[in-house]
C-alpha positions in Angstrom: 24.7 34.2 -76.8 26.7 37.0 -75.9 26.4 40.8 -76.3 28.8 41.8 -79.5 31.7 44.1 -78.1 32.3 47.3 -79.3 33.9 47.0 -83.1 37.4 48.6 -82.6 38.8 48.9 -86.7 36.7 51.3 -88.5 38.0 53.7 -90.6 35.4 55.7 -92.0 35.8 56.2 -96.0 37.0 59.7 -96.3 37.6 62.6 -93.9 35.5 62.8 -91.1 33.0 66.1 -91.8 33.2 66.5 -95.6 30.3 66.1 -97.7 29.5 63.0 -99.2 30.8 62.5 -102.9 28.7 64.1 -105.6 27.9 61.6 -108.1 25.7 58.6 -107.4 28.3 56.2 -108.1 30.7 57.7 -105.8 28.3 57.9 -103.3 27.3 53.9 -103.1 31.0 53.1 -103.1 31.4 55.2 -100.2 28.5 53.8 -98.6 29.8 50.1 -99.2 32.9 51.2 -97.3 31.1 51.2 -93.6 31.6 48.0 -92.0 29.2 45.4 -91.1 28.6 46.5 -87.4 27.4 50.1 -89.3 24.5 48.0 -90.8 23.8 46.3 -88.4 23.4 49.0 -86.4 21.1 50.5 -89.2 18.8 47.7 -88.8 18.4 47.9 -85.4 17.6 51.8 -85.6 15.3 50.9 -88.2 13.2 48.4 -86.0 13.4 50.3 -83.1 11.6 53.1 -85.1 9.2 51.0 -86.1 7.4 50.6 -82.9 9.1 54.5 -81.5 6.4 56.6 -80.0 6.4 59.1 -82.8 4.9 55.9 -85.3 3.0 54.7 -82.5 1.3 58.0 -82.0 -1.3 57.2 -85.4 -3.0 54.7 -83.2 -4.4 57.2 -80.6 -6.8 58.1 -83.2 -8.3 54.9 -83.0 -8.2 54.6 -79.5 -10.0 57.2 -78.0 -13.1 55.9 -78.6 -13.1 52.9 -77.1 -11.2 53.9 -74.3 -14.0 56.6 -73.4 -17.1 54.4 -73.9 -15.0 51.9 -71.6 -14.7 54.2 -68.9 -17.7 56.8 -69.4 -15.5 59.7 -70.0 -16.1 62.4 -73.1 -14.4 62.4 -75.7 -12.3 65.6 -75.1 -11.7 64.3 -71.7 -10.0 61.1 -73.4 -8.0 63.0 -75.8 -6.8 64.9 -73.8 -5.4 62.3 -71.1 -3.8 60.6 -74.3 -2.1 63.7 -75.4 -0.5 64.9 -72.2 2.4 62.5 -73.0 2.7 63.2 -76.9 3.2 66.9 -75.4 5.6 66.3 -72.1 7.4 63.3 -73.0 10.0 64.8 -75.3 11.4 67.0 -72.8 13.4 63.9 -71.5 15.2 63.8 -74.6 17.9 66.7 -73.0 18.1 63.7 -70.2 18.3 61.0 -72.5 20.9 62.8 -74.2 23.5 63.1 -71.2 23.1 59.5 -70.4 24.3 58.5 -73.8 26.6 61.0 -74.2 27.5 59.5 -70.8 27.4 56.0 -70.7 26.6 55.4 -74.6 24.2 54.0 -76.7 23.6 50.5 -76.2 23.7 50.6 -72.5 20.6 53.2 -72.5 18.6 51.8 -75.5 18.7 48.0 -74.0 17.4 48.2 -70.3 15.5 51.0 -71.7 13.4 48.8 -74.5 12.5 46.7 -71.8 10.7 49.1 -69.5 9.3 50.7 -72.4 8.3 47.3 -73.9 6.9 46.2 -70.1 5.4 50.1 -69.2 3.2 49.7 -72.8 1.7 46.6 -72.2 0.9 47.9 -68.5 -1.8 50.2 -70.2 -3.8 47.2 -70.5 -3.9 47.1 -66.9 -5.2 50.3 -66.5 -8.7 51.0 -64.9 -11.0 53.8 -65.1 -8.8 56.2 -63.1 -7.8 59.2 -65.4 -4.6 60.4 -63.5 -3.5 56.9 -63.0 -3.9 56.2 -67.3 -1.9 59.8 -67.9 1.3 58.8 -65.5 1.6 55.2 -67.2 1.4 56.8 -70.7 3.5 59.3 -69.5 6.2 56.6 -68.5 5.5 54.9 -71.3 5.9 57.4 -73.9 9.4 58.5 -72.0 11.3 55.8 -71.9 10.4 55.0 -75.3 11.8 58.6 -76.4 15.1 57.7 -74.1 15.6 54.0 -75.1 14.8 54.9 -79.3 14.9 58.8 -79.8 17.6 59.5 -77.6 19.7 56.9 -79.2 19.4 56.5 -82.6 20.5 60.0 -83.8 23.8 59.0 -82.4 24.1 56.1 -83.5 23.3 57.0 -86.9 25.8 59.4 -86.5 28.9 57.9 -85.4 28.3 55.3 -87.8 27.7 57.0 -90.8 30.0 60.5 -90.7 29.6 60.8 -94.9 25.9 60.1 -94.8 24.2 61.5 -91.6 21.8 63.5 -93.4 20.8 60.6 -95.5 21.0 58.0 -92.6 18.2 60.9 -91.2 15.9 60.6 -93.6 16.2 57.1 -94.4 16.7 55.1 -91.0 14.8 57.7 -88.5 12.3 60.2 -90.6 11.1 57.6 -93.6 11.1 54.9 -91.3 9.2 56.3 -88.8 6.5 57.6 -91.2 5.8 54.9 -92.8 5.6 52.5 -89.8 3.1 55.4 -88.6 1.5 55.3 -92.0 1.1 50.8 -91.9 0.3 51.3 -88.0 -2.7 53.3 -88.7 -4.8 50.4 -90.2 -3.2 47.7 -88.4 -4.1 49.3 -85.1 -8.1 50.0 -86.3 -8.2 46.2 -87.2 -6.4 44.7 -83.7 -9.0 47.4 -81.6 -11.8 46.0 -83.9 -11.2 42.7 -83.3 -9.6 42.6 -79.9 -10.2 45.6 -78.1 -8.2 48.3 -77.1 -6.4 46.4 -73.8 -5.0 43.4 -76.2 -4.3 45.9 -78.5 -2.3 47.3 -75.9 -0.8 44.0 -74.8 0.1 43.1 -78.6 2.5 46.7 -79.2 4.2 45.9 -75.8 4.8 42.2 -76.8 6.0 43.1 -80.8 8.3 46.1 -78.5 9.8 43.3 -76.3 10.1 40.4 -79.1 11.5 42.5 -82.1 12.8 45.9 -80.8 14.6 44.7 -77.9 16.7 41.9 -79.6 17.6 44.1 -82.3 19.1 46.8 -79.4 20.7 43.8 -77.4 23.0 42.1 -79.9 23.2 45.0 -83.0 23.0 48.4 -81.7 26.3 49.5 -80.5 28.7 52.4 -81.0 32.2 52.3 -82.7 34.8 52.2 -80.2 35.9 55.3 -80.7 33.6 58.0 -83.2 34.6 59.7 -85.1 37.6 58.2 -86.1 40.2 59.4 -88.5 43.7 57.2 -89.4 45.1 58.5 -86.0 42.5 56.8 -84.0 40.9 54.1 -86.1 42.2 51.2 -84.2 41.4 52.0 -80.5 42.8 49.1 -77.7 41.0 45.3 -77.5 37.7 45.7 -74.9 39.0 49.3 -73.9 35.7 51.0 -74.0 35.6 54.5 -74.3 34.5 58.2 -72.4 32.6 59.8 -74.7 33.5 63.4 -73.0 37.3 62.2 -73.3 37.6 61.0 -76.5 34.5 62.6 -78.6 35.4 66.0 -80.3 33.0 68.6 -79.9 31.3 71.7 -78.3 30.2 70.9 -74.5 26.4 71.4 -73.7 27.1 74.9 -72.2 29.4 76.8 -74.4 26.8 75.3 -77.6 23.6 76.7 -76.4 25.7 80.1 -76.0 26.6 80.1 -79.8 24.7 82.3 -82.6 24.9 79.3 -85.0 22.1 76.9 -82.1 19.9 79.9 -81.7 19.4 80.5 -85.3 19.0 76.4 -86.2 16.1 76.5 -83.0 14.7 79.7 -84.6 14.5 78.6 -88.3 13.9 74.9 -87.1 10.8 76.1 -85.0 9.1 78.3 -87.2 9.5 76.3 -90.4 7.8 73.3 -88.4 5.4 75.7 -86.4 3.8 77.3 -89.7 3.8 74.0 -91.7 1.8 72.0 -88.7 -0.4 75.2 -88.0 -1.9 74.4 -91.9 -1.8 70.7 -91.2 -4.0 70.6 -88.2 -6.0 73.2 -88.9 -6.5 72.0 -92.4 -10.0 71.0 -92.0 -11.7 74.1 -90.6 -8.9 76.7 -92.8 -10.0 74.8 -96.1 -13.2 74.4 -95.5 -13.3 78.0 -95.1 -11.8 77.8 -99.0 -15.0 75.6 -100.3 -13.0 72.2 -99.5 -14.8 69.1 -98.4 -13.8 66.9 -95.3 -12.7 64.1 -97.9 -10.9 66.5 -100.1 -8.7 67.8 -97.1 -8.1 64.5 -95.8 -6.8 63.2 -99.2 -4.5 66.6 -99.2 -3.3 65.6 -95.8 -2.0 62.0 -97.3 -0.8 63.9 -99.9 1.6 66.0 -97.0 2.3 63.3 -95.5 4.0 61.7 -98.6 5.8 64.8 -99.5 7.4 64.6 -96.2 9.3 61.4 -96.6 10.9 62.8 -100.1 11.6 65.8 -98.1 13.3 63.7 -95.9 15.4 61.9 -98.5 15.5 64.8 -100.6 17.3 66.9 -97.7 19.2 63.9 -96.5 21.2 63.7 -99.9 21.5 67.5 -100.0 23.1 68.4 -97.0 25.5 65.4 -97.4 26.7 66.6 -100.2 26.8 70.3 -99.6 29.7 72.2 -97.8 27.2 74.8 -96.4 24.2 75.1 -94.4 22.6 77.1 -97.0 21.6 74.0 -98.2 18.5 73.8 -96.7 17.3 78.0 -98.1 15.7 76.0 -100.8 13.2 74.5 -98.5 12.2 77.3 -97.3 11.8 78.8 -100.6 9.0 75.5 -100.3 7.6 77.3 -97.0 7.0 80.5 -98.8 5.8 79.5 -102.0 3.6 77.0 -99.8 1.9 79.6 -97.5 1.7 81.6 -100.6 -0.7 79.0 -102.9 -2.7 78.4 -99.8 -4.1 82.3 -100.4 -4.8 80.5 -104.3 -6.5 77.0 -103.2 -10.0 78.2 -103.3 -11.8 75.6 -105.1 -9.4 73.9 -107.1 -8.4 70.4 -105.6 -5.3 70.6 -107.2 -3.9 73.9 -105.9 -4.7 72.6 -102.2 -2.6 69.1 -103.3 0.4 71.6 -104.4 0.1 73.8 -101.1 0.1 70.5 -99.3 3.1 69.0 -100.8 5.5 72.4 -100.7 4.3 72.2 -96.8 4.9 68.6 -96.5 8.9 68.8 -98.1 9.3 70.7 -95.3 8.5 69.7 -92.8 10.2 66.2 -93.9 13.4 68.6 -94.7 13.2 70.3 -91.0 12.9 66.6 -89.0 16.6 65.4 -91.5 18.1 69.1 -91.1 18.2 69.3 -87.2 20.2 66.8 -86.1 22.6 67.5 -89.3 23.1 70.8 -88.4 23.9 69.8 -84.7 26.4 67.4 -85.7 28.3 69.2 -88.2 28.3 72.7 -85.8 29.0 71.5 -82.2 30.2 67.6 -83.4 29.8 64.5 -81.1 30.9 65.6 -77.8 27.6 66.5 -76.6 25.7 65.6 -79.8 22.2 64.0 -77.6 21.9 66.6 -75.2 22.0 68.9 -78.0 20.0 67.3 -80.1 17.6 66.8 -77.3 17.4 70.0 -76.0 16.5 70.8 -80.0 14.3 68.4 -80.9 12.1 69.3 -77.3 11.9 73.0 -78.3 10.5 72.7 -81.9 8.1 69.8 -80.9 6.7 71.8 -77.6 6.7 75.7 -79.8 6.7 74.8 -83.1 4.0 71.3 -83.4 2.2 72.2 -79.8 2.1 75.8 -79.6 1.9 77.7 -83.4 -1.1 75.4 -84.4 -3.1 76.3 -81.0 -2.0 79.9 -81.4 -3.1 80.3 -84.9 -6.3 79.0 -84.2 -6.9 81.2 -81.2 -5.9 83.9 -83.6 -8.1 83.1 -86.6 -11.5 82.6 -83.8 -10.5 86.2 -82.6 -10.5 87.6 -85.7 -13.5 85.6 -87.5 -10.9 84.0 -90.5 -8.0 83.0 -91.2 -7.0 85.7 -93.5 -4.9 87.9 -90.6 -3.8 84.4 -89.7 -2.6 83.1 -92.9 -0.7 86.5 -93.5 1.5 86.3 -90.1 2.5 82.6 -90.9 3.4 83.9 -94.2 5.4 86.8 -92.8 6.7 84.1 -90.1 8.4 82.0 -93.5 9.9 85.0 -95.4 11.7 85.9 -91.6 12.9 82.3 -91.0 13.9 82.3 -94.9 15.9 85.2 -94.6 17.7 83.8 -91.5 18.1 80.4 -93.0 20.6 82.5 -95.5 23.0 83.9 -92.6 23.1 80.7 -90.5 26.7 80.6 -89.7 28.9 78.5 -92.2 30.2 75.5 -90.9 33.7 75.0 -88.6 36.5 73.6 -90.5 37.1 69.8 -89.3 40.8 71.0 -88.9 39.9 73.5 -85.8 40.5 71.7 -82.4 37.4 70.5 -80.0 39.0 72.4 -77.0 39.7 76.1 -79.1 37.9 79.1 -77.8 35.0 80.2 -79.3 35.3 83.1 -82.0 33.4 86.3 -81.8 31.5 86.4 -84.4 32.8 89.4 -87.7 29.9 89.2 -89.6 27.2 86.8 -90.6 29.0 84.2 -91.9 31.4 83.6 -88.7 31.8 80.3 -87.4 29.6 80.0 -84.3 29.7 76.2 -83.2 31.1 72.8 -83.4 35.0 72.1 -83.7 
């Protein structure tokens, strides 16, 4: 069977950059006018996350273990070798980005899959040689950020223009939590039953059987994205230059603008005080007259917050003409770092911090790549994205939670700790008010940047 070629009549149902229609009913008729190649696409971004690193990730909890009784290391020594790559291997997303900007989708995400399928099962191989383990994880972990992160916030994208925040949430954030959230059990049974190699061999086999079909006959691009009645119809087999033909901000002149610096800023500290709780959560709450169990069952309760913030931000930003959109969230933040100073005791005050945290950091994960796409468009849209996506994961999920730790052991509590976070929201909140509104679809991609008047100036994407 041959590869499907690029689908060259798609007219996207309604101009290209406006929010989605308001009612529900308007909203699934516009959603039924994508064209088959759009779902398909969909489902082969869904199984692709299915397997992606960051659902992968819950099994390292069951693996350490093993893995150190196998080889006689400690504990710490094991976690550590196994979180190297959870830590570096996002920073090939900026990478991963040019090459599909580049050379598109499909052509990354299918040798890609492969290697990644192929460099997974390769762990299995692995003997008691520490630096060795770290560098195939390391590959591992990489190419499965190029061949399925890299990719699928493109994809989703181009395919979708009226429902990108929604197509977030749905086919990348949700997906990839709940896969985490089935994974966790699944993987504790295989590693039980088979050991941690098989286990190994079985992820790498699932990656090559089920993700890399899916990205060899249904994930593609539309010929030509995005399209408007000028350009809907693009010439039979002509493929296209994505820097040619894709309007947008190059990588340069976008990491200059106003509007990226304050996305990375409210993007990083929104995630950065909302994980700080999270994995600290144990030792913070415990602090508060909280059990072990009573935590963990607060962290499930996060956890599920985070896929309605997902959806819940998908389908507001969508439908919203302004990136103020996404102030109520952290109006969440605030209100969340706020009831942590009032769960002392009561179980469910901790489950109400917990949730407020949990929308958003769901909300941040869907509002990223939105905001990149409707500010600096498709031109450079991955390496963007990339480039975004690495900085909150390495500051805001590696660094604030180590930091605010070190800070709460220097000052023997988390009180002076709990207050900075706090102060850290109410800052972010205030800028999420004055993020730049967004450029009208009308300007051209090639126009010279505006100096910015005032607060609301546009600072971005054409």
């Amino acid at each position: 069977m041959s590869p499907p070629q690029p689908h060259t009549e798609f007219a996207p149902p309604g101009q290209p950059g406006a929010p989605a229609p308001a009612s529900l009913r308007e909203s699934l008729s516009a959603l039924r006018g994508y064209p088959t190649p759009a779902w398909r696409a969909a489902i082969a971004c869904v199984l692709a996350m299915v397997l992606s690193p960051p659902a992968l990730i819950t099994a390292v909890t069951f693996l350490i273990d093993p893995v150190a009784k196998d080889f006689g290391w400690s504990h710490s020594e094991t976690l550590t070798i196994f979180n190297i790559p959870t830590v570096a291997a996002p920073f090939v997303l900026p990478l991963a980005g040019r090459l599909v900007d580049r050379w598109g989708a499909r052509a990354i995400a299918v040798p890609g899959t492969a290697l990644y399928a192929l460099s997974t099962a390769a762990v299995a191989l692995v003997g008691a040689n520490g630096a060795v383990l770290t560098a195939v994880l390391l590959v591992s972990t990489a190419l499965g950020y190029t061949s399925i992160l890299g990719v699928v916030y493109k994809v989703v994208a181009e395919w979708f223009p009226l429902h990108r925040g929604l197509g977030y949430s749905l086919l990348i954030g949700a997906t990839s939590s709940l896969a985490g959230a089935a994974l966790s059990p699944l993987s504790q049974l295989s590693i039980d039953h088979f050991g941690w190699r098989t286990t190994y061999l079985l992820i790498g086999g699932c990656i090559l059987l089920i993700v890399f079909p899916a990205q060899y006959f249904l994930m593609y691009e539309p010929a030509s994205a995005p399209l408007t009645p000028g350009n809907a119809v693009a010439p039979k087999r002509e493929g296209r230059s994505a820097h040619q033909e894709l309007p947008g901000l190059p990588l340069g002149r976008a990491l200059k603008t106003r509007a990226w610096w304050y996305t990375v800023l409210v993007l990083t500290v929104a995630a950065g005080v909302a994980m700080s709780v999270r994995l600290n959560a144990v030792s913070l709450f415990g602090e508060q007259g909280y059990s072990a169990t009573e935590v963990s069952l607060s962290v499930s309760v996060m956890l599920v917050a985070s896929v309605a913030g997902q959806i819940l931000a998908g389908m507001v930003l969508d439908r919203s003409r302004t990136p103020r959109a996404f102030v109520p969230f952290m109006v969440c933040l605030v209100l969340g770092m706020l009831t942590v100073f009032a769960a002392t005791g009561g179980i469910w005050a901790l489950f109400l911090t917990m949730a407020l945290l949990g929308v958003v950091t769901g909300a941040e994960s869907t509002t990223g790549p939105y905001l990149v796409g409707r500010y600096f468009g498709m031109r450079a849209f991955a390496q963007i994205q990339g480039i975004t996506l690495g900085i909150v994961s390495l500051v805001g999920i590696g660094a604030f939670p180590v930091l605010a730790q070190g800070a709460a052991e220097s000052t023997g509590g988390y009180t002076a700790t709990l207050v900075a976070l706090t102060a850290a929201g109410l800052i972010v909140l205030a800028l999420s008010v004055f993020l730049p509104r967004y450029p009208s679809p009308s300007q051209s991609p090639d126009a010279g940047e505006p100096e910015p008047a005032g607060a609301d100036e546009r600072m971005g994407n054409y």
